[in-house]
Structures are given as C-alpha cells and as structure tokens.
C-alpha positions, 0 to 999 in steps of 0.5 A: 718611432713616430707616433700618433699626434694628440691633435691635428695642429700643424707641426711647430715650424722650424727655426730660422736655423734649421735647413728644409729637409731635402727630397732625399731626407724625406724619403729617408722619413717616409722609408723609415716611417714606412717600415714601423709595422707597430703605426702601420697596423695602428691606422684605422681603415675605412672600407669605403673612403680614405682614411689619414692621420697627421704625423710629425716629419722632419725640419717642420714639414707636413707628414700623413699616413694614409689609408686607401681602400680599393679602386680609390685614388686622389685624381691629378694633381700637383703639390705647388711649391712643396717638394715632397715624398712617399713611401707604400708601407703596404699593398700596392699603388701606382703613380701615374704621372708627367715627365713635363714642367708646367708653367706655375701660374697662368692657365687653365688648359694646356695640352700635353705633348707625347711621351710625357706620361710616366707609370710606376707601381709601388709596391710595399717598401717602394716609393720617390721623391718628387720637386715642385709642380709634381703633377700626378695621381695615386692610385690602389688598384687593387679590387680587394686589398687596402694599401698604406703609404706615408707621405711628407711634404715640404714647406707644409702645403700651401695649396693643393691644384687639382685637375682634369685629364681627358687624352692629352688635355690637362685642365686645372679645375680647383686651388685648394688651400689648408682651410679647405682640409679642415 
C-alpha cells in the first residue's frame, strides 16, 4: 500500500485539474493507511520523543506516520488554513479539543467560554476529520505503551499556531512555518 518515501521532499503538488481531497477522502487515506499492519510495525519508535516519517497522501497533500511513546503529546495547537485528518493505527490517543471557531488572525489572548472543550479517545481503528482552524492537542496517555497514527493535511502545511492553555485562557505563543520543521 503506501511506502516509505526515499527522501523528505514534499510531495508533487497536484495539478491544476486535480480537486483537493475533501476531509472525507482523508480519512478515507488515513483509515486505509492506518490499517496496512506491514508500514505500521515498520515505523521505527524512539522510547523518548516522537518519531514520523513523510508519506505520500492523496491530491498533493501532506501525509505522516507518526510514533508516540508514552505520556508524550503535541501541545494546543491548530493547523491554519489546512483541513485534515487522522487515524490511530495502534495504542490509544486522546484528543482533546475546542468546539469554537477562533478568529484566524489578530490576537493573542482570548478567553474561552464554557462548554467548548471536547474529549475523544481514539483507540486503534478510530479517528476524525477536522476544518481549518482546528485547535486541539494529541496526546498518549499511556504509561507504558507507543501508540501509531497516521496524519494527512491539506494544502500541505503552511504553518503550525501553537498555544498555551491555562483555565479558560488560550494564548498563542509561536507561528511555526515548513522551515522550522526541517
């Protein structure tokens, strides 16, 4: 099914006439990827920090395959103007994330109102899709098992805003750009 790219160059981008995957074709991918048990035992897994290797996704999007080792997770944070999904392939992962829709641009502080906070746990076989502006954090709980997902993102990431949550205080604190990935 999917296989591991030789280098970690961005993915042709698609043609004119190429539609964007929609959510429901990503998590389509994602489920599909998710369920090839060949790549998922293949990832290499790092017992202290994450580890991901670049995959091609559908209509030029961004694809990962990603590592978690316990107790670790990404922090808050949106995916800007991408649409995107993911998939657990194995463990457990939970999302924590905001039933609101945040202004784009424009702020640094805002303060949440209640009932915005959603959980889901995700175990193997289990995932979502999500719109732009999609602020949450993954996270394996787990003390002593790696969990595997597999993530697609379209267009390709142009930036990554990550924040901090204190109560009901959400601040951005860092725009992070492909460059800084690298």
């Amino acid at each position: 099914m999917s296989v591991f790219p030789t280098d970690s160059s961005p993915a042709s981008p698609p043609s004119a006439d190429d539609p964007a995957p929609t959510q429901a074709e990503l998590l389509d991918f994602v489920r599909r990827v998710a369920a090839d048990t060949e790549l998922i035992a293949a990832l290499p897994l790092d017992p202290e920090g994450r580890t991901w290797v670049r995959l091609d996704g559908p209509g030029g999007s961004e694809a990962w395959l990603i590592g978690w080792p316990p107790g670790t997770g990404t922090g808050w944070h949106d995916h800007a103007d991408s649409v995107g999904a993911f998939m657990t392939a194995s463990g457990e992962l939970t999302e924590n994330s905001l039933a609101a829709r945040l202004p784009t641009d424009g702020w640094r502080t805002l303060e949440l109102t209640d009932g915005v906070d959603r959980e889901r746990l995700l175990p193997a076989g289990r995932g979502r899709a999500f719109g732009q502006h999609h602020v949450h954090e993954v996270l394996n709980e787990s003390p002593d098992r790696h969990a595997v997902s597999v993530h697609a993102y379209h267009p390709p990431l142009p930036r990554i805003r990550r924040y901090s949550r204190s109560g009901r205080i959400l601040r951005l604190e860092q725009v992070e750009r492909p460059e800084d990935w690298q």
